[in-house]
N, C-alpha and C positions, 0 to 999 in steps of 0.2 A: 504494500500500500504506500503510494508517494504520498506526501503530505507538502502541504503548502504553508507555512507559517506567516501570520499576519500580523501586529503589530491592535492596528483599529480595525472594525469593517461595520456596514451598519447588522450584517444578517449574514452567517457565514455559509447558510443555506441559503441565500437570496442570491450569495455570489459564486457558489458551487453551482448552484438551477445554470444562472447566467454563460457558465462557460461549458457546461454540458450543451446545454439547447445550441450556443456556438462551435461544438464540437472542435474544441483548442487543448482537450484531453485526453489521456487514455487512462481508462476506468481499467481496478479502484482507484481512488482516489481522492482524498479528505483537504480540508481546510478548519486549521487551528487558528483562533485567533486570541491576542491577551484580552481585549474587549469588546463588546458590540454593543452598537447604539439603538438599534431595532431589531433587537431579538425575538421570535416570535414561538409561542407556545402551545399547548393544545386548545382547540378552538378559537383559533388568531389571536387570543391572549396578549398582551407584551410581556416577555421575558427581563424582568427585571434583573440586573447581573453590577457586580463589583470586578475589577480591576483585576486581574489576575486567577481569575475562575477558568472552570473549564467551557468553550466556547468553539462546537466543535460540530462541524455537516461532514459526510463522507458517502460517497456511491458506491454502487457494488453494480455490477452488470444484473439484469431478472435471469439471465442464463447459469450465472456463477451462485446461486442462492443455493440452500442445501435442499437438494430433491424432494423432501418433503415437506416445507415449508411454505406455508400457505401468505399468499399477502397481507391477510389480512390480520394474520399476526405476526406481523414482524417488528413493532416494536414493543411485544414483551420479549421475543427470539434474543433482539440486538442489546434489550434493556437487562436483560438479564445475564448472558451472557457478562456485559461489565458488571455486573453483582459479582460473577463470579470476580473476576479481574479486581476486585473491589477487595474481596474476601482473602482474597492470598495474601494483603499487604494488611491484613487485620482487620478492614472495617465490618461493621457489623449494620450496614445497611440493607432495605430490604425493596423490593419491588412492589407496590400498591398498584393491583390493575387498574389499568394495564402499564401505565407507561409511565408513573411516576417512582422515583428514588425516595425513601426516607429513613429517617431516623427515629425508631420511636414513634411518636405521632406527628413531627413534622416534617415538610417537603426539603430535598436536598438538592433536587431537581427533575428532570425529565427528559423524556425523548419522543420525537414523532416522526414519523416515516411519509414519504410522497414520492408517487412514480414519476419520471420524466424521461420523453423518452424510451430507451428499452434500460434505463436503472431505478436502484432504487435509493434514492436518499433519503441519509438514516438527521436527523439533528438533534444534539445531544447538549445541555445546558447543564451543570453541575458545579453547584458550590463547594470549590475547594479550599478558600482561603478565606473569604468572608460571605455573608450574606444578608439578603435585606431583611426587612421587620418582618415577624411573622416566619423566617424561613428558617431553616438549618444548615450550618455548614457540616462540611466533610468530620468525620470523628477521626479519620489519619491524616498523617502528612507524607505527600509524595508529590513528586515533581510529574507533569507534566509528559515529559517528554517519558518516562517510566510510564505511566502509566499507560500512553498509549501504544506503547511498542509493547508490551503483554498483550494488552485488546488486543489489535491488529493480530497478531499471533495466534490469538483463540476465534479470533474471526475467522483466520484462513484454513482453521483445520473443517471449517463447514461440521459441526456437528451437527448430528439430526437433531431436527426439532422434536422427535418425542421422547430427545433423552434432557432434553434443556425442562420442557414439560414434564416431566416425570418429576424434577427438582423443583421449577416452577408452584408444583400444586402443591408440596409441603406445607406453603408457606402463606397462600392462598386465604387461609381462614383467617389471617392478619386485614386483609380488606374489609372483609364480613364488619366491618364497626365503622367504616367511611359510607361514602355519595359516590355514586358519581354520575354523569350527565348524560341524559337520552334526550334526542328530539327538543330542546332546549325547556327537559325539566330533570329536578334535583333527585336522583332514586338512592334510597337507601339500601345497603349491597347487604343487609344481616342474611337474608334468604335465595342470596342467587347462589346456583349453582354452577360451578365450571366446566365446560364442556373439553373436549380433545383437543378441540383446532382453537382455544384458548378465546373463544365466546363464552357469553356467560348466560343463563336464562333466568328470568327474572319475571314472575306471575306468566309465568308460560310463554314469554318473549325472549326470542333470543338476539341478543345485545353482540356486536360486535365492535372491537377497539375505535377502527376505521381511522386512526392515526399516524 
């Protein structure tokens, strides 16, 4: 995976889209940046960030994804995944479906996925050093450049998804006391149930990431 390091940018998935759609790369291919000024988050959100956080979009070809990996879960696939990445260096953070990082009961950050294209870009916001009111930082300390050279590493071995899943659902009953958002209303997660391909059903509707 080459990597592109940035300094400012406003959306480091706005400027990975940009040079995908211009075809001035060869996937994979990520872009790190030390800050961004229009970070965007699940459901165009703004991704509020400090100064040296992780601030981080990367492609992957739809070709190169692991054989059974569905799109429409791929970022708990890619979310998780850095849990593990996360886990080897100590921290004890956990995956809130589908797509949020936390500690305990608060947010560390998040991830959401979008085709472009024949890729898929992954964008990933994680507070490692500081964080805003209401959020959590990182519970380790590790650089940057470390952490993403592991990821990248456990990304390229394509592990199947129903072994990432298999881990994934351990931990699952950690949501069961959050919300999270259908059809722009607030559902309380205590009675869904997880399904395989990492939907979840909820009074007999089945809910998918779509992130």
């Amino acid at each position: 995976m080459k990597i592109t390091y940035l300094n400012s940018v406003d959306s480091t998935q706005k400027y990975l889209k940009n040079i995908i759609k211009n075809k001035s790369i060869v996937l994979p291919h990520a872009v790190s940046a030390e800050f961004q000024t229009s970070g965007k988050g699940s459901r165009d959100n703004l991704w509020m960030g400090c100064q040296g956080n992780l601030y981080l979009s990367f492609a992957i070809k739809l070709s190169d994804l692991p054989k059974d990996l569905k799109i429409e879960s791929a970022s708990i696939y890619y979310a998780y995944l850095l849990k593990i990445t996360l886990k080897r260096f100590n921290s004890k953070v956990w995956i809130k479906w589908p797509n949020d990082f936390y500690l305990d009961n608060l947010k560390v950050g998040g991830m959401i996925t979008n085709i472009v294209n024949d890729a898929l870009v992954c964008g990933v916001g994680l507070n490692l050093v500081d964080s805003p009111t209401e959020y959590q930082k990182l519970d380790i300390k590790i650089s940057k450049k470390e952490l993403l050279e592991e990821y990248f590493i456990n990304i390229e071995k394509k592990i199947l998804w129903k072994q990432i899943f298999s881990k994934y659902r351990l931990e699952f009953n950690l949501s069961k006391t959050f919300y999270t958002h259908y059809n722009d209303s607030k559902i309380p997660m205590e009675n869904a149930f997880l399904n395989n391909d990492g939907s979840i059903t909820i009074n007999n509707e089945r809910i998918y990431s779509l992130r």
